[in-house]
N, C-alpha and C positions, 0 to 999 in steps of 0.2 A: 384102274385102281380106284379111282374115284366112286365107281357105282359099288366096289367092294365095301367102302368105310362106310356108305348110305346103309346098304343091305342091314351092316351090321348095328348100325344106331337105331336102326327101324327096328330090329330085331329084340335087341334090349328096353324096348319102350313098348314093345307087345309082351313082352314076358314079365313086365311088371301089372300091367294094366287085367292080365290074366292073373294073376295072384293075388290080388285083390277082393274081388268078389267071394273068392272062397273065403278070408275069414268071417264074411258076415254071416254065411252060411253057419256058426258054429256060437249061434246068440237063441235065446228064448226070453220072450219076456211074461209078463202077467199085470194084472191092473191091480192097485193098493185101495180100498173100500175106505172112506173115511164118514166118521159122525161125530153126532154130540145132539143130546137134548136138553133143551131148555123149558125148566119149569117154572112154574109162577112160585114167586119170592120177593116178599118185604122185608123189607127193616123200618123200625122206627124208634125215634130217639126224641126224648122232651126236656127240656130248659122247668127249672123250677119259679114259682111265682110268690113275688112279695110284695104285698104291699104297702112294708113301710113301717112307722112308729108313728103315733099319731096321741092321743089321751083322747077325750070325746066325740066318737065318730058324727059328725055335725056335718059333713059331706061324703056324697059316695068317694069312694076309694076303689082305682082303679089299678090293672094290670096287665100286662100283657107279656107274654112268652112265644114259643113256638115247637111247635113239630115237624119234627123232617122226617121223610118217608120218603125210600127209593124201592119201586118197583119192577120189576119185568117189564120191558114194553108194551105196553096196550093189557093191560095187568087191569078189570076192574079191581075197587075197593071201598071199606069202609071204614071211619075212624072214629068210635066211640073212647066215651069219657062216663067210666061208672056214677056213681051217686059221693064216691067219697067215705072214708072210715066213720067219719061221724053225722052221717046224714038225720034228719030229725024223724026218719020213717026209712026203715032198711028199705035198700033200693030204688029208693025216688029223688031222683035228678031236683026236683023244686025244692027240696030240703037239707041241702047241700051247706055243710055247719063247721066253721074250725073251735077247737076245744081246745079249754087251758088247760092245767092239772089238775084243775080241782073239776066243775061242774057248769062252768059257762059256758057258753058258746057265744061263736060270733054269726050269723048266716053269711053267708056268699051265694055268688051264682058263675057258671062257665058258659061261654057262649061262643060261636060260631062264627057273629060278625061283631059290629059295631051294638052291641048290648041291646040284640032284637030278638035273636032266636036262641034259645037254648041249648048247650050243646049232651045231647045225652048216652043212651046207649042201644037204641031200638034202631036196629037198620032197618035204612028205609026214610025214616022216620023225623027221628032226631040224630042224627050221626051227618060226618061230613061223607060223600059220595060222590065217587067219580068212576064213571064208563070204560075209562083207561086211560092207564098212568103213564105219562111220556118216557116211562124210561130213567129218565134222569133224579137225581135229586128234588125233591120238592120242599118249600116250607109253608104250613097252615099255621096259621096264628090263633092261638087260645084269648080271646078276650076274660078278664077277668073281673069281678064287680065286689065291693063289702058295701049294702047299700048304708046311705045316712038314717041317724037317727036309732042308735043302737047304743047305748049307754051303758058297758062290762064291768066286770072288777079288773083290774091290774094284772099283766101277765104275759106270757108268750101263748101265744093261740096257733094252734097248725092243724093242718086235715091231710090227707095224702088220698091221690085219684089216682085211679089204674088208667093207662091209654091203651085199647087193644085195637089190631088195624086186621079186618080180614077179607080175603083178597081173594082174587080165581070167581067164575062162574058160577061155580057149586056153592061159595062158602056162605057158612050162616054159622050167626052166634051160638 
């Protein structure tokens, strides 16, 4: 009797191991394609510039702000600053003027570092430039200047400059 209850345990543990197999048999699968492209893309964002109340400008007057630019990774770029609304020669970065309401002005200048180089709008040239943009946020600082020795009427003087940032391999102003 004993080889009887074997037979039969053996038997029920082959008729599972047999039925198994078959459901795999009754599967298909297929592979899911996945993408995404990434294109070159800046932002940029600028901080306003003041330099203050003062009556006889008898020292330069200075300022500083910033701009922050995030690009694509490894993004080249450029970052021009026009001539400004009241420039003393449409288009030219050296003539860069804030005006009151009436017919003063004051001159200024924008620059790139520490009040050496000017910052303009000719890529290449006079613009900030870089090879490729880490990716991340950045911040370039606008130096600002109202030199000494400028003696106005009374008043609120203001100028407003465009910052355009153009970016990719191809781009040009």
């Amino acid at each position: 009797m004993k080889s009887t209850r074997i037979a039969a345990a053996i038997l029920g543990t082959t008729a599972v191991l047999v039925a198994s197999p078959a459901l795999a048999g009754n599967t298909v699968g297929n592979t899911i394609n996945l993408g995404l492209v990434i294109e070159d893309e800046c932002t940029i964002q600028t901080d306003d510039l003041d330099f203050g109340t003062t009556g006889i400008i008898d020292q330069n007057m200075d300022a500083t702000g910033n701009i922050d630019i995030e690009c694509t990774n490894r993004t080249p770029y450029s970052i021009a600053l026009d001539a400004g609304t009241h420039a003393g020669v449409a288009g030219d970065v050296d003539t860069r003027r804030l005006k009151n309401a009436g017919t003063d002005f004051i001159n200024y200048q924008l620059y790139s570092d520490t009040f050496s180089t000017v910052w303009g709008h000719t890529v290449g040239t006079d613009t900030v430039d870089s090879a490729s943009a880490t990716g991340s946020g950045e911040t370039i600082t606008v130096h600002a200047r109202v030199p000494a020795k400028q003696n106005v009427a009374i008043g609120t003087y203001t100028d407003q400059v465009t910052a355009t940032i153009w970016y990719a391999d191809d781009a040009a102003p």
